[in-house]
N, C-alpha and C positions, 0 to 999 in steps of 0.2 A: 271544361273549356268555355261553358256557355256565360257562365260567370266575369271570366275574364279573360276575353275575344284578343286582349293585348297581350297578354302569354305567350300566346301563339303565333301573333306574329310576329312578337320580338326571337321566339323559337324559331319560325322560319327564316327569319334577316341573319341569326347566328350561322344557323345552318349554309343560305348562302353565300353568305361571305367566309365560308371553311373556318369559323373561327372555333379555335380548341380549347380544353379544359387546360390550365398547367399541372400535368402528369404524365406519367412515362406509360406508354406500351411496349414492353419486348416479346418482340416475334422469333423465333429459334425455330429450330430442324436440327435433331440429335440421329445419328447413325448409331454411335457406339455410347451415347452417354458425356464425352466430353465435351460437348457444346453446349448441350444443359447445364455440366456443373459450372463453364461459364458464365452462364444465363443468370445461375444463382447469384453468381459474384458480381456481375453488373447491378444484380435488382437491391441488392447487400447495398452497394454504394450510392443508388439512386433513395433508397430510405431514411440511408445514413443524412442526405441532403434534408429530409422532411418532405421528400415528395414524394403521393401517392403512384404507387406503380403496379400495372398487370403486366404476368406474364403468362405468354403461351406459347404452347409447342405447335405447332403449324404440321407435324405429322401427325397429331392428334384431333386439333379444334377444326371444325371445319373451316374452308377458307372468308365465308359471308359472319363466321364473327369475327375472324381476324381484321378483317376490311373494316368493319363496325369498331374494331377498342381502337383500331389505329387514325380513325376519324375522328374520333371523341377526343382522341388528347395529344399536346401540342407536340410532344417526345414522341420520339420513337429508335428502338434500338432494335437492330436486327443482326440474328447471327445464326450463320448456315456453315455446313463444313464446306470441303470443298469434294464436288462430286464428277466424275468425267471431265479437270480440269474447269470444271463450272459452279454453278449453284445448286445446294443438293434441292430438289425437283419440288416439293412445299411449299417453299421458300420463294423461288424462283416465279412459281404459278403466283402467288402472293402480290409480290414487286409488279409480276406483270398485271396485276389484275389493279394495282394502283396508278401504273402507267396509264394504262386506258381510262380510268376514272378523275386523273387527271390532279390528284391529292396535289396539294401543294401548302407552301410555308410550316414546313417542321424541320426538327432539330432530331438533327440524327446521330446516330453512333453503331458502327458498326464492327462486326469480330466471326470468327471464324476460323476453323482447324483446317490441316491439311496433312495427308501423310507421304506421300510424293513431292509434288508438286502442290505449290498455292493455286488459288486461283477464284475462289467465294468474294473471299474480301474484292480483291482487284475487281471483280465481275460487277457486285453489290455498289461498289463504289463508283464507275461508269452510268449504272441507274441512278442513283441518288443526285450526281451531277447533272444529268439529261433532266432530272424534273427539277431541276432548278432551290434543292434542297439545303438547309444547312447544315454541313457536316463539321461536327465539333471533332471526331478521334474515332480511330480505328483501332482493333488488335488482332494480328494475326498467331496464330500458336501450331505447333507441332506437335502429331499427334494428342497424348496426355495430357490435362494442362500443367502443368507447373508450377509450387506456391506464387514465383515470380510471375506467372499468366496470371494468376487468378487477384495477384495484386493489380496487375494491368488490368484486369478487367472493373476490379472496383472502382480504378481509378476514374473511368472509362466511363462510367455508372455515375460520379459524382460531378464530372466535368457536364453528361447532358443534364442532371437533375440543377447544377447552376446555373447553363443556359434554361432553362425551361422556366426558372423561377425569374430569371431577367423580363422573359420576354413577355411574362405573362402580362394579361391587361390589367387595368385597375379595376378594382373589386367595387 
């Protein structure tokens, strides 16, 4: 850095002005597996775009990298079941912990199972509006997904990776 002092803080002026890479981050929370094989089907159609994409499972990665890939990049898709008529609990701490930090200007897509009652998506979708988010599409599925979900989801995948490549800045 000592080399070149303007790296750095052309790095901190990115920083804060929350400005993001264009690429997708998907965040998930799987109970039984079918929200993952979601997860896959969104990240399938976000490639298919040409745009780089991470995914992670939020019952697995702790929540300070999730917070960290969903900074870094303009996308973000997020998909949780639906858990006590809610957000399954990962997921949920996640969103809240973006609430407080205050993320803003991305492009969202959001999906989500349910075996009673819905309620992930609707829940997810309430956050996403409160911070003031762009939401391009949703999918909501019952229990299993279904070839037909799992097209929805692609779809779902290629509609954020076309906003995300819109909005990106000039290179």
């Amino acid at each position: 850095w000592r080399k070149d002092p303007g790296h750095i803080v052309e790095l901190y002026s990115r920083w804060a002005r929350m400005e993001a890479r264009p690429e997708v981050t998907i965040v998930f929370g799987s109970m039984y597996g079918f929200t993952a094989r979601m997860a896959e089907a969104v990240a399938r159609g976000i490639a298919e775009e040409g745009v780089p994409v991470r995914v992670l499972d939020a019952g697995r990665v702790h929540v300070s990298f999730l917070i960290r890939e969903a900074w870094k990049r303009k996308g973000l898709v997020i998909g949780a079941p639906t858990y006590d008529t809610g957000i399954f609990p990962p997921v949920e701490y996640f969103l809240r912990l973006l609430e407080r930090k205050r993320l803003r200007d991305r492009v969202v897509g959001l999906f989500g199972s349910y075996g009673w009652k819905g309620g992930s998506v609707l829940k997810m979708r309430e956050r996403v509006e409160a911070l003031g988010w762009e939401l391009v599409g949703e999918v909501s599925f019952h229990g299993a997904p279904t070839p037909e979900d799992l097209a929805r989801a692609r779809e779902l995948g290629r509609k954020v990776a076309e906003r995300v490549g819109a909005v990106a800045p000039e290179a």
